[in-house]
Phi, psi and omega in degrees: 000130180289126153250172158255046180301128159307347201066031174224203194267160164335121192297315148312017177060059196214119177312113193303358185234010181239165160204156203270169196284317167327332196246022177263091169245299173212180199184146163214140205221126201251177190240166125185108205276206176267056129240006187064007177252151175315130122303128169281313192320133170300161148304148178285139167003288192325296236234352167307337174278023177224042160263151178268153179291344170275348194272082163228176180125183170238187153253169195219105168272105173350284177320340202209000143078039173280148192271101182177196217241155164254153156204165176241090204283181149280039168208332143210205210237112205246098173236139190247161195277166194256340153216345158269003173047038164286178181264113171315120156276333159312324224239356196233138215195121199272166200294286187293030126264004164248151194242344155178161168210185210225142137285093177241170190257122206222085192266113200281165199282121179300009176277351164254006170310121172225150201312160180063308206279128147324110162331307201261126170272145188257119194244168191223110159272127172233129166241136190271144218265327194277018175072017192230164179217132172248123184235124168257100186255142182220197217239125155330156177051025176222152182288009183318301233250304196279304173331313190285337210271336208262319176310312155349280137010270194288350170248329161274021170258058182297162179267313176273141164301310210260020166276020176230131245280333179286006151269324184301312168296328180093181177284344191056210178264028178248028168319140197274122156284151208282102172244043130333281214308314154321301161298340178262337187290316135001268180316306178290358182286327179281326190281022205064019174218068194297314166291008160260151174216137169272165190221185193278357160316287178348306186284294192328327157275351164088359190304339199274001190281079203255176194209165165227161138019297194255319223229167171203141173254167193254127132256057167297340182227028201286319163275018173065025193265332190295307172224097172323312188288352193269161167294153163323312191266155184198141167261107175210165185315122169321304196280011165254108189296185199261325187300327185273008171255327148333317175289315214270347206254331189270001172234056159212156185324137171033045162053026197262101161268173159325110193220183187266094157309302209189127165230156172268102164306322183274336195256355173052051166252150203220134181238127176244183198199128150223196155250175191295180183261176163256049192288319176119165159307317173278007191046047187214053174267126184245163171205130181287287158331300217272316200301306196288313161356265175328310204273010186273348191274317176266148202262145187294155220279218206270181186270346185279013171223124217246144185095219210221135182309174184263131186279126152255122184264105175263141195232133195300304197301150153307132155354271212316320153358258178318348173285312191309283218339281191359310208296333175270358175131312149324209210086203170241160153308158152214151182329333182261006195258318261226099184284144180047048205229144186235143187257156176203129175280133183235358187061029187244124206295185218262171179276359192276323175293336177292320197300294217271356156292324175265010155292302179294288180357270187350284182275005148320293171298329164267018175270339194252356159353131157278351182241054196301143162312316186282014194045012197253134173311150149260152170283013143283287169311307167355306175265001206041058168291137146294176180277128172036054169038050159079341190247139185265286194328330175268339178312279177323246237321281215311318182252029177324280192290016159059037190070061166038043177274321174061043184284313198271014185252326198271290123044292181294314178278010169282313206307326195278311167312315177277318145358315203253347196257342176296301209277343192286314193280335174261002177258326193246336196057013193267173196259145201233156217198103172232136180208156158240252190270282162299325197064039178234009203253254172285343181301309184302305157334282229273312188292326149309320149264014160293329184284290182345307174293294211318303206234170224258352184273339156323307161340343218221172206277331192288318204310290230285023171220334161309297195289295191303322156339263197288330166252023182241312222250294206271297176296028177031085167271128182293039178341307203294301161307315173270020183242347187059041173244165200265161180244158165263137218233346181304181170175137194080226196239017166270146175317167157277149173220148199224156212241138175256099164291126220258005152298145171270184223267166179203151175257100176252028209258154209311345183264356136348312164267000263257168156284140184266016173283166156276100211254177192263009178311146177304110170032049185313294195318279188299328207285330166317299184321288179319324159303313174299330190277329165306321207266321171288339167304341202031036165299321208238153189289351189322304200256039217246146158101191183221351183224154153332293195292320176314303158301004197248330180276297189296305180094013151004275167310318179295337198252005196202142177298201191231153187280315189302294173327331203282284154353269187315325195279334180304306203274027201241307205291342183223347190053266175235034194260321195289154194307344162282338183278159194259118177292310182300348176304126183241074183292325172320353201252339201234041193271058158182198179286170182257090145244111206285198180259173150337300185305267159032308196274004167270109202254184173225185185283132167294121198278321182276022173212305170290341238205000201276303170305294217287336188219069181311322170328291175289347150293329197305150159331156164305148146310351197266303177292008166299319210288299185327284182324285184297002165267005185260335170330290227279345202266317182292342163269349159310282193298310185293356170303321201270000172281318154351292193293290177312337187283304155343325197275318184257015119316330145322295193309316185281320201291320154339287169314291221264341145311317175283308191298311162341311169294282208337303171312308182299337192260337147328310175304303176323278179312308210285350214267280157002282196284332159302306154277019152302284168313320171295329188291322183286324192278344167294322194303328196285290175337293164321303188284341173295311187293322219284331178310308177319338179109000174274164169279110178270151174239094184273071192303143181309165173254033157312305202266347153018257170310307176274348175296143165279004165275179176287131186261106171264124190259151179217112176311147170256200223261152078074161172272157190211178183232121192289180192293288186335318167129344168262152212247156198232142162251107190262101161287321181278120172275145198264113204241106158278125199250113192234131187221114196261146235189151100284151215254310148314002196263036156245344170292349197273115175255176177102216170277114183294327197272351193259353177279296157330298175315302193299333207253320194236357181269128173262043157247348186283107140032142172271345198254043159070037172271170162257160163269331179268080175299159204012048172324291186075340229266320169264358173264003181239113184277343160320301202315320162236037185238129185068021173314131172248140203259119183257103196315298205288344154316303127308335163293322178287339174292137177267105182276155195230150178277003192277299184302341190242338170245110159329107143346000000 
């Protein structure tokens, strides 16, 4: 069955085939298959307990004529298909993404009216903040279509903030970290100083207020009392005190003064950001505060070039606009009040004009669709045409005005103001002032992607959460009003009370404008989607409230999760094989500013966005980078094959190494064992032939029998470590204990004194004139001496043998 799925996973991270048990509150499901008869068939097992007893039948979604059950959960609005109960993704829509729906009644042409059957169908329209419209048919003559309409009702119209499904799930493991903390880190990167980071002691302590050379930051607004719409922290000219900003705050639109969006360290040009002035109808109202402001942003040029950079006040508004102001109190500057400052107009209309443009958009697009809501051809389909044959560039030429929507003309004149405020500032060095009515609309737009060009850490997923931080969520872009969800209005220890904004919802979010060029964002196209979609869902706390104070009052962070976190586990979960990282990224090619050509600045429709319900087809990836991808999968699963391996290979590898050495030790040991009992058989050999020489028998016992000969046994320390002839070396620690039993062959024939015999007959130290030479020897007077004798080497070794000692005189 054809849907219209982009063909990738739920952009809220969510399995296409689960829901989740939190947001199963309540629910309903209507029947009507394409003939309009009943299905008997039950609901599955899974989802019967969170049906009501009056709720049975199917539904028909309309766009797709698929056949399955609605419910209505507290978090969307749900169709599961009537038999494999997958999740429709065309037909399923979280609550805070629908901008509004209908009942409506349709009475089909009586040439298809069959016998028995109702004309009129009865249908449920939901149109999505997310370019798509759902058409839902349900069985006549039944509370299917009201049920559903009435849940509806209540969920997505909450009265409370804190009736929105991101209090309800709670933070989870996505908890929101504090992002002050973000913003002032922020901050120091642009003063240079990057390698610091602060944390909420710091702020809390007041600690954060640091400087350079030009710039400084303030907490002039740390309690919101100057401007509820402004951050705690503000970046502003040094040489301005916090009293002249206090003075300086009162002559702009909602107290939003000038104040430093982005500076160039080396070159010290600066894009500041307000709101308009309070010059009055006849324009000729001043401020002294405001003026030395202004003129405090440029900063003097470089030192081999003398005077002070050049100003530009860019005002966002058509002249006439900024003029109409005037009558309420508003209007521009002018030039001659201002120093060295030139005004320049980009002429880009109010949001009330953008809201009915992407309205006409809308519904253009699903009338010329492949996926019409109303199920009925179009002359694209008919013919089984694509949208503009595959090619977007030539779709625009063919379909310039988009039914006369003039969505891609305000779309071009965002792209050329920032475009011109980028190139005034990496060309000129000169310093920029951008501002429109409120300064929280085009003013945002403009700076934001002017930073996007300027500078290259934006480009990359942190910068690009640094920059939506800080000039969207902390100079308070109104999410909340222009998502048409409630706010917060309270203050002190009074209940909340929350306010319902009855304009309808408009999508203004920074990927609205995007360049349709190619940019170094890691993969902006899906990673936007996902990002836009996250931000319309109100799963998450980010984007909840319309200021920095609101949320901060409301306890936001603490109650509810974080989109960025949300974001990163997406891309964790696959690393750099997922669909937000850009394979093709080079920051080397892209370490400086973007100034794109003229050409460059003609956009079309974002396809992966616009075009994802009404042309699916024509969203999906190039075929080439489908390929691409799927050739980086398999590589990447290749390279952890092969990391694997390698880790294996050198766990061998060692185990290998401490095996040779191991042996490498035994066999040292092993020769030295060897050499030693080498060296002992000859020196017992030597020994044997020195006594034997004497005339005695020697007996040399093995050293098995040691420890068990019955002679007497004498231990004699051995000799030193030494180095045999090969070069390796033995240790005699253990002394080598010979056991020797000395015999005459003649000593039972010998009478008289055996000890004077032994002296006369056989020492060859005793004397010719019968004295001894070893005095007081005892060695012939001890028949011990020689008998059990242990043979002491070094000893031998110090006695001087004489050939004498061997031959009888």
């Amino acid at each position: 069955m054809a849907t219209s799925s982009a063909g990738r996973s739920n952009s809220l991270g969510e399995s296409e085939n689960q829901i989740g048990e939190s947001e199963l509150v309540e629910g309903e499901h209507g029947s009507d298959s394409l003939d309009w008869t009943k299905i008997d068939e039950p609901v599955s097992q899974g989802l019967s307990g969170i049906l009501f007893e009056a709720e049975s039948g199917y539904g028909v979604l309309v766009n797709t004529d698929e056949a399955g059950t609605v419910f209505v959960t507290n978090f969307r609005l749900l169709f599961l298909s009537e038999g494999s109960r997958d999740v429709i993704a065309l037909g399923t829509i979280p609550l805070a993404t629908i901008e509004k729906f209908n009942k409506i009644e349709i009475k089909q042409p009586s040439g298809i009216r069959q016998s028995g059957k109702t004309p009129t169908r009865r249908l449920l329209q939901v149109v999505g903040k997310d370019m798509r419209i759902i058409m839902f048919a349900f069985r006549p003559g039944t509370k299917q279509r009201s049920v559903v309409f009435d849940a509806l009702l209540r969920g997505i119209r909450p009265a409370r903030l804190w009736d929105l499904y991101a209090f309800t799930s709670g933070p989870s493991n996505n908890t929101n970290s504090n992002p002050k903390v973000r913003l002032v880190n922020e901050y120091y990167r642009l003063l240079g100083m990057g390698s610091l980071q602060s944390s909420i002691g710091t702020i809390e302590d007041g600690l954060f207020k640091l400087s350079n050379d030009w710039w400084r930051i303030s907490d002039v607004n740390a309690s919101y009392n100057m401007c509820t719409s402004y951050p705690f922290a503000l970046l502003v000219p040094k040489a301005i005190r916090d009293t002249d900003l206090l003075k300086a705050c009162t002559f702009r639109a909602r107290c939003r003064l000038p104040v430093i969006s982005w500076c160039d360290i080396r070159t010290g040009a600066v894009l500041a950001r307000s709101s308009q002035p309070l010059v009055g109808l006849m324009m000729n109202m001043r401020s002294n505060a405001d003026e030395n402001l202004v003129g405090a942003l440029c900063t003097r040029l470089s030192k081999n070039i003398e005077g002070r950079r050049k100003l530009y006040i860019a005002d966002a508004r058509p002249r006439k606009n900024a003029l109409a102001n005037g009558a309420m109190g508003g209007g521009s500057e002018s030039s001659s009040n201002y120093f060295q400052c030139e005004i320049v107009f980009f002429g880009i209309d109010n949001i009330h004009a953008m809201r009915e443009s992407l309205v006409r958009l809308r519904d253009y697009l699903d009338t010329h669709g492949t996926k019409s809501s109303d199920g009925i051809s179009s002359f694209l389909r008919n013919g089984g045409s694509t949208w503009g044959r595959g090619n977007l560039s030539s779709m625009s030429a063919s379909v310039s005005t988009l039914g006369d929507s003039g969505w891609l003309i305000h779309v071009q004149n965002v792209l050329a103001g920032s475009a011109w405020i980028a190139a005034r500032v990496a060309l000129e060095s000169a310093s920029m002032l951008v501002h429109c009515s409120d300064g929280w609309d085009r003013t945002t737009q403009l700076v934001s992607l002017a930073s996007l060009l300027l500078d290259p850490y934006y480009r990359t997923i942190n910068g690009f959460q640094a920059l939506v931080e800080k000039d969207w969520l902390a100079f308070g872009h109104p999410f909340s009003d222009r998502a048409g969800m409630p706010s917060f209005s309270g203050s002190g220890s009074m209940p909340l009370e929350l306010s319902r904004h009855s304009s309808s919802p408009n999508i203004t979010s920074p990927s609205s404008t995007s360049p349709s060029s190619p940019s170094s964002i890691r993969h902006v196209q899906a990673f936007l989607v996902d990002f836009l979609d996250c931000v319309l869902s109100c799963r998450f706390g980010n984007f909840l409230c319309n200021s920095e104070s609101e949320r901060v009052k409301a306890g936001v962070f603490e109650a509810s999760a974080c989109l960025w976190m949300h974001l990163a586990d997406m891309r964790g979960s696959e690393g750099n094989s997922h669909v937000h990282y850009n394979m093709f990224y080079n920051p080397s090619k892209h370490d400086g500013p973007l100034l794109p050509p003229a050409a460059a600045l003609a956009p079309t429709l974002w396809p992966q966005f616009h075009l994802r319900w009404s042309c699916p087809s024509e969203a999906q990836s190039s075929q080439v980078e489908a390929q691409c991808r799927n050739m980086m999968g398999k590589y990447s699963e290749l390279q952890k094959g092969k990391d694997l391996a390698e880790s294996n290979a050198k766990e061998i590898t060692k185990t290998v190494e401490s095996l040779t050495a191991d042996l490498l030790n035994e066999s040292q040991v092993s020769y030295s064992a060897i050499a030693l009992a080498r060296k002992a058989n000859i020196e017992n050999a030597s020994i044997k032939r020195a006594i034997e020489s004497l005339g005695y028998k020697v007996r040399v016992s093995d050293i098995p029998d040691i420890e068990n000969h019955p002679a007497k046994k004498t231990d004699m320390p051995s000799p030193t470590r030494k180095t045999i002839g090969s070069g390796e070396t033995y240790d005699k620690n253990t002394d080598l204990c010979v056991s020797i039993t000395v015999t005459n062959d003649n000593i039972d024939n010998v009478s008289g004194n055996l000890t004077n015999w032994f002296c006369e007959s056989l020492c060859p130290l005793r004397a010719e004139d019968g004295g001894c030479r070893w005095p007081n020897a005892g060695c012939a007077r001890l028949r011990s001496q020689f008998i059990g004798l242990k043979a002491n080497y070094d000893a031998f070794d110090k006695l001087s043998i004489y050939d004498r000692y061997f031959h009888p005189e």
